[in-house]
N, CA, C and O atoms as a Tinker XYZ file with bonds, in Angstrom:
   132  protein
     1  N    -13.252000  -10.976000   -9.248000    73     2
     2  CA   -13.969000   -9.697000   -9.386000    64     1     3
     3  C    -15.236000   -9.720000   -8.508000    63     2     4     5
     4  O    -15.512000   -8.732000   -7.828000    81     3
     5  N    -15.977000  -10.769000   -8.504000    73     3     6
     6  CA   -17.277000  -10.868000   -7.761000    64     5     7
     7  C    -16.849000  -10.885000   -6.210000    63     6     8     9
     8  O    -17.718000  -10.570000   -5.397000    81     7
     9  N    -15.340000  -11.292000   -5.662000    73     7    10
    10  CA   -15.215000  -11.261000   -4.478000    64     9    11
    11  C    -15.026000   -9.772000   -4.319000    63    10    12    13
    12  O    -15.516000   -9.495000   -3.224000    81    11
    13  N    -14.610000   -8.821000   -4.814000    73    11    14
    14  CA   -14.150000   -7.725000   -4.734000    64    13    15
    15  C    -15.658000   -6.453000   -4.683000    63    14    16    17
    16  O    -15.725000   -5.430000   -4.001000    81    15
    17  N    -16.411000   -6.856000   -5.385000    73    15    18
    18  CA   -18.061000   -6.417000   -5.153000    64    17    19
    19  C    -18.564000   -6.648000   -4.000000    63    18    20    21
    20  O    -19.190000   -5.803000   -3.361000    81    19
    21  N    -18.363000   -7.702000   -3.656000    73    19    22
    22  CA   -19.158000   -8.569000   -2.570000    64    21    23
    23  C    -18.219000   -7.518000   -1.407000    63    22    24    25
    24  O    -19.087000   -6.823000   -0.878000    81    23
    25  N    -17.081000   -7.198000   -0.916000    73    23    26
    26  CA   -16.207000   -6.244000   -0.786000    64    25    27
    27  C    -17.229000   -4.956000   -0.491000    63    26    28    29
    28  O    -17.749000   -4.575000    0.558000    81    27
    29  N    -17.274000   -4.629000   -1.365000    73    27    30
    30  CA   -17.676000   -3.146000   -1.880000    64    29    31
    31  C    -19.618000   -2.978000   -1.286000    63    30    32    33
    32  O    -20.065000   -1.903000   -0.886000    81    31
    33  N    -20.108000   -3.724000   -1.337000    73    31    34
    34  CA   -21.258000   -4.090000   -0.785000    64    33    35
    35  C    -21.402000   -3.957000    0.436000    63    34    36    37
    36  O    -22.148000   -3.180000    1.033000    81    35
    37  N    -20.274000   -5.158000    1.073000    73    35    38
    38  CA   -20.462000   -4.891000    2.542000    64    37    39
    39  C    -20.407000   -4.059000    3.267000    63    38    40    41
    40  O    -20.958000   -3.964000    4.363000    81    39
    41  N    -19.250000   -2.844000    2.364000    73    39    42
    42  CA   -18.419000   -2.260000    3.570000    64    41    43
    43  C    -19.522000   -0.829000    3.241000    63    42    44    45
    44  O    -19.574000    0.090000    4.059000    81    43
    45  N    -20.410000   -0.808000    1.867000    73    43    46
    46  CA   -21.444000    0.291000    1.697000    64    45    47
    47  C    -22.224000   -0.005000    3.171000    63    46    48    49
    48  O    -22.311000    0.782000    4.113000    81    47
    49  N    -22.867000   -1.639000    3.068000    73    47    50
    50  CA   -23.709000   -1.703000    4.267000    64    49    51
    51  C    -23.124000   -1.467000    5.337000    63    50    52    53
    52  O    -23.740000   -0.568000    5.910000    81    51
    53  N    -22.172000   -1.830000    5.973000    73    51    54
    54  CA   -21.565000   -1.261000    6.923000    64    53    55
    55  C    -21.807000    0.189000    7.534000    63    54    56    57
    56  O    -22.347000    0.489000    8.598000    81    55
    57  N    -21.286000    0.948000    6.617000    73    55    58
    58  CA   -21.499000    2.681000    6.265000    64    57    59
    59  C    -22.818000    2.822000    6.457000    63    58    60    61
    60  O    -22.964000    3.516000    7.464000    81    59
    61  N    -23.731000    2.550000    6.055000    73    59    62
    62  CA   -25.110000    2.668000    6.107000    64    61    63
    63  C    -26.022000    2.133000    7.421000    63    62    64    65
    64  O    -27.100000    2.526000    7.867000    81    63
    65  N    -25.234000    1.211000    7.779000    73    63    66
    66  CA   -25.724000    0.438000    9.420000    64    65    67
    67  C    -25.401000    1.874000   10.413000    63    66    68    69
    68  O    -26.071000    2.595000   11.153000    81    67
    69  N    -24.017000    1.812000    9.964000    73    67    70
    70  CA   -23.045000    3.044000   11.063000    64    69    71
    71  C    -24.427000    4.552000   11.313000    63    70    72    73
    72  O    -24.852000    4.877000   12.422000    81    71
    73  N    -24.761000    5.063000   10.280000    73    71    74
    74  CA   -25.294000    6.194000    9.765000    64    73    75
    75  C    -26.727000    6.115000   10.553000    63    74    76    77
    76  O    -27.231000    7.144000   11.004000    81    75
    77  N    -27.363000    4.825000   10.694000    73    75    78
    78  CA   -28.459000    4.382000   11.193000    64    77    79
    79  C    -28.224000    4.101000   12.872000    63    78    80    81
    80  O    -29.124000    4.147000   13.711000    81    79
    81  N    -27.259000    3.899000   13.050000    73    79    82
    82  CA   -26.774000    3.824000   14.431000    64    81    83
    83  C    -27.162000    5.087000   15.021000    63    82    84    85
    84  O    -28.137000    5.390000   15.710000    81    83
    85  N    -25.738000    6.052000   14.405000    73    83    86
    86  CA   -25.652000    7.128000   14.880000    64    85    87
    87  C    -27.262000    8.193000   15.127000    63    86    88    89
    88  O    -27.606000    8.892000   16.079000    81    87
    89  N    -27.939000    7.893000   13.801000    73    87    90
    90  CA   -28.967000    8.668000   14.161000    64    89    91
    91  C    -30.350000    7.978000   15.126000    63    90    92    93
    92  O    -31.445000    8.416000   15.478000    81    91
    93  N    -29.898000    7.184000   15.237000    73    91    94
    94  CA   -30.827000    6.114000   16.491000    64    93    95
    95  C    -30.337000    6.888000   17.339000    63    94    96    97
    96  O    -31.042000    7.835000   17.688000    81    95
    97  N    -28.967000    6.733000   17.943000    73    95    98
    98  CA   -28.684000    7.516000   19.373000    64    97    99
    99  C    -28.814000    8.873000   19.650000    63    98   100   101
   100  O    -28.706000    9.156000   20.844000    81    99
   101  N    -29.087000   10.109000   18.609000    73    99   102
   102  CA   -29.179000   11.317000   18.513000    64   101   103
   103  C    -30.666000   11.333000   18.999000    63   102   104   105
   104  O    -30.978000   12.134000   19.880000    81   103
   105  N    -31.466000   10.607000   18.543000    73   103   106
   106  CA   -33.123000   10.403000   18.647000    64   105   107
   107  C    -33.181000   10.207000   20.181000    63   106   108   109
   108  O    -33.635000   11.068000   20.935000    81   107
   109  N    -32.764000    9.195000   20.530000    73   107   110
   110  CA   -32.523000    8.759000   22.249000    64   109   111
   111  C    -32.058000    9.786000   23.461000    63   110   112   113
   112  O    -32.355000    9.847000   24.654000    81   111
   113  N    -31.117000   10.632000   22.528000    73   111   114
   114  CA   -30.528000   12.064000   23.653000    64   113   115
   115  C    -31.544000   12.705000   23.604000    63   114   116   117
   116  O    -32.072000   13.238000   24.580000    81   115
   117  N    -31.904000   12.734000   22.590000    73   115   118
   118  CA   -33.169000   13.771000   22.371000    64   117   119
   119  C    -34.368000   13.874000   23.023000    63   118   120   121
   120  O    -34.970000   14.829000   23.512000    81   119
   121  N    -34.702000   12.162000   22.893000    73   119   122
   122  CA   -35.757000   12.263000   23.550000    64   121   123
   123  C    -35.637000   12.285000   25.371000    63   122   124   125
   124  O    -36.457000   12.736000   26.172000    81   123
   125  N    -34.623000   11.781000   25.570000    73   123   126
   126  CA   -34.505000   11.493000   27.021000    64   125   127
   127  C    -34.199000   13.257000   27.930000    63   126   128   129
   128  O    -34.357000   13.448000   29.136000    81   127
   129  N    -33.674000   14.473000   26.731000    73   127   130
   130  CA   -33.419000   15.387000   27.479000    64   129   131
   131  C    -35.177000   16.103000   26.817000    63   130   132
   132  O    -35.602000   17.180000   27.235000    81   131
């Protein structure tokens, strides 16, 4: 069960890295146009 959290954790952080990505590079178009 704890491997299956540990699971569920990562793949939240994952999702949440992704989300932080994406709006890093929106900031960068932005600023560069």
């Amino acid at each position: 069960y704890k491997h299956t959290t540990s699971i569920f954790d990562d793949f939240s952080h994952y999702e949440k890295r992704q989300e932080e990505e994406e709006s890093v590079k929106k900031e960068r178009q932005g600023r560069g146009k």
